[in-house]
N, CA, C and O atoms as CSV, one atom per row, in Angstrom:
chain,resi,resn,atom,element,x,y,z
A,1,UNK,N,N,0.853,-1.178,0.000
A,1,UNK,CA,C,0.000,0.000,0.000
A,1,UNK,C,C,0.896,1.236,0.000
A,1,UNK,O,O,1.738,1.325,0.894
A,2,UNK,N,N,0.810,2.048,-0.776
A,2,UNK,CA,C,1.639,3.400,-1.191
A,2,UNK,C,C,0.529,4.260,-0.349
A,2,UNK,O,O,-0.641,4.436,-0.691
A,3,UNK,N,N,1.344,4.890,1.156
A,3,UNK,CA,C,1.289,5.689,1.810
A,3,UNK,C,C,1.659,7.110,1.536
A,3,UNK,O,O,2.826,7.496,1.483
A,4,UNK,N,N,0.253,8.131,1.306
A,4,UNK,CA,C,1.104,9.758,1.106
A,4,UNK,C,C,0.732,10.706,2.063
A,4,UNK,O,O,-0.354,10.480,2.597
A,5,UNK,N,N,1.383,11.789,2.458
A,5,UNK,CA,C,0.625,12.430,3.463
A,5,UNK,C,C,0.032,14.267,2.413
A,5,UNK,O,O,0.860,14.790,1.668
A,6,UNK,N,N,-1.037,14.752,2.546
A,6,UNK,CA,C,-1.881,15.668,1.740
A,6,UNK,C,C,-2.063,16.725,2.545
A,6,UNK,O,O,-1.971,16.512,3.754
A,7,UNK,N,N,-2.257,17.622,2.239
A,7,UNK,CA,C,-2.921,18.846,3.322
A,7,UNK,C,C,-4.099,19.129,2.005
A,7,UNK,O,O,-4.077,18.796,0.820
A,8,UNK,N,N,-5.261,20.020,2.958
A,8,UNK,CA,C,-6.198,20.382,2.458
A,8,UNK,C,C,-6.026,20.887,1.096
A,8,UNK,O,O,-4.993,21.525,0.898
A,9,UNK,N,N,-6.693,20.755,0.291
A,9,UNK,CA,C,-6.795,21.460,-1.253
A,9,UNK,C,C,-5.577,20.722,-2.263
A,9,UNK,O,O,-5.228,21.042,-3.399
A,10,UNK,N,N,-5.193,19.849,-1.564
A,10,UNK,CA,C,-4.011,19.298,-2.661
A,10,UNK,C,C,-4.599,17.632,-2.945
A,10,UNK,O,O,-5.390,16.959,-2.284
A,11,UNK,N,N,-3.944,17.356,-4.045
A,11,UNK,CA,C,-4.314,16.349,-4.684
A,11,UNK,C,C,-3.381,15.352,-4.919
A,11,UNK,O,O,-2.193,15.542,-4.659
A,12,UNK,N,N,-3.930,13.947,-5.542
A,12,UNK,CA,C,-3.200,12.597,-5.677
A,12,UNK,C,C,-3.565,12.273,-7.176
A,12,UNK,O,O,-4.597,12.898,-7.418
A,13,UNK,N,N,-3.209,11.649,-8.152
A,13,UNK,CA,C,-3.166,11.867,-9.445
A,13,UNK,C,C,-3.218,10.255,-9.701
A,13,UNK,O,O,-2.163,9.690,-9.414
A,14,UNK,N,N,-4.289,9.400,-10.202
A,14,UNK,CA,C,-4.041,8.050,-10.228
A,14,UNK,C,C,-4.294,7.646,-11.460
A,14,UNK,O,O,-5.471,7.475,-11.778
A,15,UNK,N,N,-3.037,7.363,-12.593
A,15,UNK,CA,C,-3.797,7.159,-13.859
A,15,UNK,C,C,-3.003,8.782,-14.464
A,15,UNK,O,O,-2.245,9.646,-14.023
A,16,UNK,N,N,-3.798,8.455,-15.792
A,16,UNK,CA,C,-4.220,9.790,-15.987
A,16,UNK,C,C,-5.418,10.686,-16.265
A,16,UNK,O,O,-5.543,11.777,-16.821
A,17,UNK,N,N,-6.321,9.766,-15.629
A,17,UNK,CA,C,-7.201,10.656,-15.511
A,17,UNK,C,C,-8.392,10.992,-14.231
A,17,UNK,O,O,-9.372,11.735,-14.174
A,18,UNK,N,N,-7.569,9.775,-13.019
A,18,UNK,CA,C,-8.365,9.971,-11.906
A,18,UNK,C,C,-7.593,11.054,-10.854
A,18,UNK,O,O,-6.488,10.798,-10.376
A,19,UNK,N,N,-8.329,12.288,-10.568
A,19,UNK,CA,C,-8.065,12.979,-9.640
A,19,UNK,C,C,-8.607,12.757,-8.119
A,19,UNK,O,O,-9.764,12.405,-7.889
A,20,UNK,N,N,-7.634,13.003,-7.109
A,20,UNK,CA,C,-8.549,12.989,-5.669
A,20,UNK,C,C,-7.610,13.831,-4.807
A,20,UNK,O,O,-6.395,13.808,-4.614
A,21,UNK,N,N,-8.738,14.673,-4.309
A,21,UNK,CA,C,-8.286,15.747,-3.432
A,21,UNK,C,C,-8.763,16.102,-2.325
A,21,UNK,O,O,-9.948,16.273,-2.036
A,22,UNK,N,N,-8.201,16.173,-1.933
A,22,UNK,CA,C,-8.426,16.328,-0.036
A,22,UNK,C,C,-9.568,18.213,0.332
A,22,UNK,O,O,-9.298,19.403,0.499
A,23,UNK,N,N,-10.425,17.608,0.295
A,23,UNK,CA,C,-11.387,18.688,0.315
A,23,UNK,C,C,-11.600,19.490,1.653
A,23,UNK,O,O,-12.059,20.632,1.663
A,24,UNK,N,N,-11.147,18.644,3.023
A,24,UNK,CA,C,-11.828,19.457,4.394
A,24,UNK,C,C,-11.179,17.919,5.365
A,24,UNK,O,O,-11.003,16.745,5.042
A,25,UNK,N,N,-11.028,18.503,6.320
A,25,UNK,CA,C,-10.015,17.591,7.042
A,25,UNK,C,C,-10.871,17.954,8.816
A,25,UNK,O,O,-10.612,19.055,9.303
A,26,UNK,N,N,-11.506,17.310,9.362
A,26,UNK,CA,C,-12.360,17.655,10.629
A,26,UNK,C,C,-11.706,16.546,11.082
A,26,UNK,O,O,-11.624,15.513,10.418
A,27,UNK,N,N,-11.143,16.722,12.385
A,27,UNK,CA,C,-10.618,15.954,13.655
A,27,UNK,C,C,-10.035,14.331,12.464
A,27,UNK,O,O,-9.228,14.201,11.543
A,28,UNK,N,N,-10.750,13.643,13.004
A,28,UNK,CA,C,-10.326,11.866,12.324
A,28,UNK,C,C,-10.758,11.873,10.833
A,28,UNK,O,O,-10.207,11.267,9.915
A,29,UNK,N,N,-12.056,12.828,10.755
A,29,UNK,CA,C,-12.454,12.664,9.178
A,29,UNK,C,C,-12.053,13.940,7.898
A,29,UNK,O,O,-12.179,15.162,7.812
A,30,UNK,N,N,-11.523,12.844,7.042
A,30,UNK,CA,C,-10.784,13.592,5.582
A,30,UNK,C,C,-12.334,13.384,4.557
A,30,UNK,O,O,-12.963,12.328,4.495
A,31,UNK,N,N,-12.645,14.469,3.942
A,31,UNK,CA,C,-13.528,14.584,3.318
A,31,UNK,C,C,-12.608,14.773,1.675
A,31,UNK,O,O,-11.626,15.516,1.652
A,32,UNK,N,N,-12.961,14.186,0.662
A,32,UNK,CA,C,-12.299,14.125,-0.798
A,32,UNK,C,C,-13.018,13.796,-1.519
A,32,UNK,O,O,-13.885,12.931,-1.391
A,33,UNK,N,N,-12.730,14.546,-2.541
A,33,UNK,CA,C,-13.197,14.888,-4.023
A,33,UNK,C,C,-12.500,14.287,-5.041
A,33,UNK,O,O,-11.293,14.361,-5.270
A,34,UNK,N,N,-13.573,13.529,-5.788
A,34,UNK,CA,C,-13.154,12.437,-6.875
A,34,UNK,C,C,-13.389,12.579,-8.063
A,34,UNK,O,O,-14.498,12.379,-8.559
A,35,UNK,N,N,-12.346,12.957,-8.705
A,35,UNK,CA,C,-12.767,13.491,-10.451
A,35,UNK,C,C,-12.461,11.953,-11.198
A,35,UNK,O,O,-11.311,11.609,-11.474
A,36,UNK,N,N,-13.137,11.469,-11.357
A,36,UNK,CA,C,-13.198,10.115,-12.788
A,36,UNK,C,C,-13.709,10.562,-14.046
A,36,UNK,O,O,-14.385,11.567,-14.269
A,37,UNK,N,N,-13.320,9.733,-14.800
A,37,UNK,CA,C,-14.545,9.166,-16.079
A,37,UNK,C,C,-15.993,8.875,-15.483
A,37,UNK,O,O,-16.241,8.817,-14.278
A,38,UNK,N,N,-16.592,8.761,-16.157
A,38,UNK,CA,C,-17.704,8.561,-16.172
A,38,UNK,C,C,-17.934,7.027,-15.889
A,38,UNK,O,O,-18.545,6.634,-14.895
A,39,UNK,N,N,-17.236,5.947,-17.125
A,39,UNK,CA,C,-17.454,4.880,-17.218
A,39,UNK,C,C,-16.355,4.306,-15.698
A,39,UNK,O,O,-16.195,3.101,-15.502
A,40,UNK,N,N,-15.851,5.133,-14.976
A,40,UNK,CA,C,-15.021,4.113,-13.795
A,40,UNK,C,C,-16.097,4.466,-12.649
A,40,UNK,O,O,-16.632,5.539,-12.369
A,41,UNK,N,N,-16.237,3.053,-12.029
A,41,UNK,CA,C,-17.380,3.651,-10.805
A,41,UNK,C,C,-16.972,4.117,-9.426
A,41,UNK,O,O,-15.966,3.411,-9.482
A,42,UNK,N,N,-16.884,4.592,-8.431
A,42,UNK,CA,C,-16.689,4.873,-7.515
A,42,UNK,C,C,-17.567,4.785,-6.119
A,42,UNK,O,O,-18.450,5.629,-5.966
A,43,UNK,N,N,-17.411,4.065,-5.377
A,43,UNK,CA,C,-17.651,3.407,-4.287
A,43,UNK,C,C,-17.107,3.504,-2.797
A,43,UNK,O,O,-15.890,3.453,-2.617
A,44,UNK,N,N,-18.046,3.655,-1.642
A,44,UNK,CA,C,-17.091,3.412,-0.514
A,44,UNK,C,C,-17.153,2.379,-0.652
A,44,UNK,O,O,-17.851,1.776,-1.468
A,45,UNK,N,N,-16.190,1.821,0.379
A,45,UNK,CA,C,-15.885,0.130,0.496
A,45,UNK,C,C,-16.741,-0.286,1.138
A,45,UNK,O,O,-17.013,-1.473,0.959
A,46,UNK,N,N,-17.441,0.397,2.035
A,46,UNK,CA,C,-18.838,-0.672,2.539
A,46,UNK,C,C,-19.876,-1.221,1.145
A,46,UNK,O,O,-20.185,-2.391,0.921
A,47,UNK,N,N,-20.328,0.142,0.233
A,47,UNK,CA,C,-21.193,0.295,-0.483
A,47,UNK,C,C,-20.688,-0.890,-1.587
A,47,UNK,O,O,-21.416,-1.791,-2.003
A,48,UNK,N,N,-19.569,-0.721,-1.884
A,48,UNK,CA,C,-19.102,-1.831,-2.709
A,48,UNK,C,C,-19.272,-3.114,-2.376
A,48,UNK,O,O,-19.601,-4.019,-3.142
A,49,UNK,N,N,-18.983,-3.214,-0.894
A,49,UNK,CA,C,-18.883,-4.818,-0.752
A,49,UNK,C,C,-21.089,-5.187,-0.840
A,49,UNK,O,O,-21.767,-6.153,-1.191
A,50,UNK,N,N,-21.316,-4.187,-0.453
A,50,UNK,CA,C,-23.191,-4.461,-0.332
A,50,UNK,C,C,-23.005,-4.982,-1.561
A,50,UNK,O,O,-22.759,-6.185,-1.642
A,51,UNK,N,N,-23.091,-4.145,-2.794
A,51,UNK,CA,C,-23.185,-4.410,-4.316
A,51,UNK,C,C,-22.887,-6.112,-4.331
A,51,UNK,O,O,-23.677,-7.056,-4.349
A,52,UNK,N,N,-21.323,-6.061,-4.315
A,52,UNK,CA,C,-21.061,-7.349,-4.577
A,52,UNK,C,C,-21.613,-8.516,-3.893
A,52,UNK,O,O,-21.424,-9.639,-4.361
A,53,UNK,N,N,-22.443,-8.291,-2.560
A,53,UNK,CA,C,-22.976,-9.378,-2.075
A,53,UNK,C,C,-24.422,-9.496,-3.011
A,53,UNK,O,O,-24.723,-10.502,-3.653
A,54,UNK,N,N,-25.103,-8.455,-2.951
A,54,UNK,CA,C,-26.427,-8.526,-3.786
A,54,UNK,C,C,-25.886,-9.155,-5.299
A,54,UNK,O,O,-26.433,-10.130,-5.813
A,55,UNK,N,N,-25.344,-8.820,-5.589
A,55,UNK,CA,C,-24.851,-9.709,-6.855
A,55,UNK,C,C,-24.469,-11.267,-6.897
A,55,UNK,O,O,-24.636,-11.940,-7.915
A,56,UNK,N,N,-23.959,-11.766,-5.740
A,56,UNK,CA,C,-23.619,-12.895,-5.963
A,56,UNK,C,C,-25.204,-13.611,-5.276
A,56,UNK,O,O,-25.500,-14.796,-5.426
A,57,UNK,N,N,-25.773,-12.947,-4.786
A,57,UNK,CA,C,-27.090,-13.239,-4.523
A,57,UNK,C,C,-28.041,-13.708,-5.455
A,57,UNK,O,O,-28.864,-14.623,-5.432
A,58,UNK,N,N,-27.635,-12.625,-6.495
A,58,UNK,CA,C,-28.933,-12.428,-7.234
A,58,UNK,C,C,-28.232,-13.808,-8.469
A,58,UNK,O,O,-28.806,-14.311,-9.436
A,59,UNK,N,N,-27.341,-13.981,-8.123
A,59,UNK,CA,C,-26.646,-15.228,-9.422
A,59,UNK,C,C,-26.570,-16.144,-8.678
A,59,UNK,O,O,-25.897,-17.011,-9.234
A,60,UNK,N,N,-26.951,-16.523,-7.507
A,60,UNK,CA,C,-27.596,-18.072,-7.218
A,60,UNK,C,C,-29.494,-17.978,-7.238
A,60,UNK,O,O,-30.153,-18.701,-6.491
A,61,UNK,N,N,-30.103,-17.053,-8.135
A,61,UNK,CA,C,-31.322,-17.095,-7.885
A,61,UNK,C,C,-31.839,-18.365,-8.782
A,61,UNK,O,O,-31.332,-18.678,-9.859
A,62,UNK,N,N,-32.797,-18.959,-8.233
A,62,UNK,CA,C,-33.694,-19.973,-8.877
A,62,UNK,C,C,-34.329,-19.751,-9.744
A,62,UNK,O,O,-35.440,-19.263,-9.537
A,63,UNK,N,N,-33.961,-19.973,-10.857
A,63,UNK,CA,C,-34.647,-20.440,-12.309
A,63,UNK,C,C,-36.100,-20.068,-12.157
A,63,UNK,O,O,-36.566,-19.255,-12.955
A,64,UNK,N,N,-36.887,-20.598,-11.181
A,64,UNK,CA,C,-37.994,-20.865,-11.437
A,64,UNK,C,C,-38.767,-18.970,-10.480
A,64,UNK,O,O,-39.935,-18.590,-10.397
A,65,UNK,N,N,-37.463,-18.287,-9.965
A,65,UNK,CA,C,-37.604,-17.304,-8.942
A,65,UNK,C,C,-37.571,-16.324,-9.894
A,65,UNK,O,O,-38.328,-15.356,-9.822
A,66,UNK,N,N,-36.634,-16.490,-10.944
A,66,UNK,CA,C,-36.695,-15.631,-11.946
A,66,UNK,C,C,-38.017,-15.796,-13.151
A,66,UNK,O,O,-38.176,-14.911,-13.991
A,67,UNK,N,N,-38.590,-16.582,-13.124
A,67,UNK,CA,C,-39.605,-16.492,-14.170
A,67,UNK,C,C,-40.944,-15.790,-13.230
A,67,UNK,O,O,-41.753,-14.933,-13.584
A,68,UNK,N,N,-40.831,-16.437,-12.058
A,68,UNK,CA,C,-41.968,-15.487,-11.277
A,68,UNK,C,C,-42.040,-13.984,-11.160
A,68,UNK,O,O,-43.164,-13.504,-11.307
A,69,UNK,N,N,-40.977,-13.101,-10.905
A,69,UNK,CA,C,-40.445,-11.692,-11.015
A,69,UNK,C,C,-40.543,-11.329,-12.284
A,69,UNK,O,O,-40.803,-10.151,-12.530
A,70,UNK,N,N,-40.324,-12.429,-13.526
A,70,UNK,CA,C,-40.482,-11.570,-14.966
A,70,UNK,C,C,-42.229,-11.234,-14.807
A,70,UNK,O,O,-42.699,-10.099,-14.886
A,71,UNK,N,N,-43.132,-12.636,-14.541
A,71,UNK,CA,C,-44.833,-12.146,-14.128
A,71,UNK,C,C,-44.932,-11.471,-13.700
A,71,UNK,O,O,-45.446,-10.589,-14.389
A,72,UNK,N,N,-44.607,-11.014,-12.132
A,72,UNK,CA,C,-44.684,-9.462,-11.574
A,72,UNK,C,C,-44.335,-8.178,-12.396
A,72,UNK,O,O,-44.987,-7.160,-12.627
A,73,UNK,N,N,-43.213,-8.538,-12.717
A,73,UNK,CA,C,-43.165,-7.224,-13.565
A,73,UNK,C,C,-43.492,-6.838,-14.977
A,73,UNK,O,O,-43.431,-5.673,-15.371
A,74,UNK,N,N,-43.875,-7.959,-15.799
A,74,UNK,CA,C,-44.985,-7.753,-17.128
A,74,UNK,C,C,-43.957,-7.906,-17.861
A,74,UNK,O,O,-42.769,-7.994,-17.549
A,75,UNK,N,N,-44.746,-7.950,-19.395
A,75,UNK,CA,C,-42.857,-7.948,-20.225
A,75,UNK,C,C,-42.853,-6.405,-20.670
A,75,UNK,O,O,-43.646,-5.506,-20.389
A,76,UNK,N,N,-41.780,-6.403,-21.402
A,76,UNK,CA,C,-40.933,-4.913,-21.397
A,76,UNK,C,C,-41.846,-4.403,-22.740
A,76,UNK,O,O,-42.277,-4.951,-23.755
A,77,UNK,N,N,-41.897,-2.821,-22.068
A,77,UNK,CA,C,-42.152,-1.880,-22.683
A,77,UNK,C,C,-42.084,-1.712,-24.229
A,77,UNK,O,O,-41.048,-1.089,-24.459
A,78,UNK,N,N,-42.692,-1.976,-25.307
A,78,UNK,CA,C,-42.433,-1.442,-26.235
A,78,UNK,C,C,-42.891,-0.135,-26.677
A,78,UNK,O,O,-44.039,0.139,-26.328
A,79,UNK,N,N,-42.150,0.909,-27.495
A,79,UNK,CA,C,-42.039,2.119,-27.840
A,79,UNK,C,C,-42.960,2.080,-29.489
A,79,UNK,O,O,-43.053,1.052,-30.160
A,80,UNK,N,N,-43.317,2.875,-29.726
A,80,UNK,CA,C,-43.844,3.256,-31.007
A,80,UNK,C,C,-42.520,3.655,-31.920
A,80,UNK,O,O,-41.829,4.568,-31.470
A,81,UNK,N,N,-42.202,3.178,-32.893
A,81,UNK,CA,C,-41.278,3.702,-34.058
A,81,UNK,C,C,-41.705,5.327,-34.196
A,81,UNK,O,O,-42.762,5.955,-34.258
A,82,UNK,N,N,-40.574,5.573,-34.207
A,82,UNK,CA,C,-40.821,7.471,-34.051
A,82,UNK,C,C,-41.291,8.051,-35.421
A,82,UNK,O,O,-40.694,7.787,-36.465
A,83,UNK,N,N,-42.278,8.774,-35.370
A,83,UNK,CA,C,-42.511,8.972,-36.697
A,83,UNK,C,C,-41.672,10.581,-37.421
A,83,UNK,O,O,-41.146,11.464,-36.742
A,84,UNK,N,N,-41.765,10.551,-38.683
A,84,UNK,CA,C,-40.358,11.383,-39.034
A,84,UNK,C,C,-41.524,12.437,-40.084
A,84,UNK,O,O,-42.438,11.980,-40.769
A,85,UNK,N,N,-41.194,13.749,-39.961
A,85,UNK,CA,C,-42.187,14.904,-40.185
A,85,UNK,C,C,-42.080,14.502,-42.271
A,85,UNK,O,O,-41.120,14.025,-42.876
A,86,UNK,N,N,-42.910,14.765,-42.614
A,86,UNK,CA,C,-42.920,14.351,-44.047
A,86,UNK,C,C,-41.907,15.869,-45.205
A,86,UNK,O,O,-42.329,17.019,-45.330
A,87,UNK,N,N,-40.800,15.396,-45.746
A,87,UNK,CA,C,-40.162,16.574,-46.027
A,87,UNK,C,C,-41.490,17.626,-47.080
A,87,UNK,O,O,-42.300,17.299,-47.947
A,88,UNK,N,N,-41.230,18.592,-46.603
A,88,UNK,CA,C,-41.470,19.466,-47.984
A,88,UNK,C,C,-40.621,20.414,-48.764
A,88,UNK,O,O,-39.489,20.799,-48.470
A,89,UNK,N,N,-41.282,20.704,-49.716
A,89,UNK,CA,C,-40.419,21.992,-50.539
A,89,UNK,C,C,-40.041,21.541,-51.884
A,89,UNK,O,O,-39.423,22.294,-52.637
């Protein structure tokens, strides 16, 4: 684990394009600001590990648990083909 020490308003550079910066520093708690992409997700580590448990949850579900939930929830939405203004001129 690569240990750094930060003061307020300064930053850590991971990549090139993840920023994180030390936003407000109160007694034990460091408050920071996380510039990503869009497509990288960002997570506390509690919130992450929830995710990953509901996930491995939801991939031992029963076959027969999943066809009941598709009934509850109806089948999917279909949209009308968009209709396109008729050219003139």
């Amino acid at each position: 684990m690569l240990v750094l020490s930060r003061h307020r308003d300064e930053s850590i550079i991971i990549g090139d394009d993840i920023v994180i910066t030390v936003v407000d520093i109160r007694g034990d708690k460091v408050r920071l600001g996380i510039a990503a992409p869009i497509e990288i997700s960002v997570h506390r580590q509690e919130v992450y590990e929830a995710i990953q448990r509901e996930n491995r949850q939801a991939s031992r579900l029963d076959p027969q648990d999943a066809r009941r939930i598709d009934r509850l929830t109806g089948p999917p939405l279909r949209r009308e083909p968009r209709r396109t203004r008729p050219e003139t001129g």
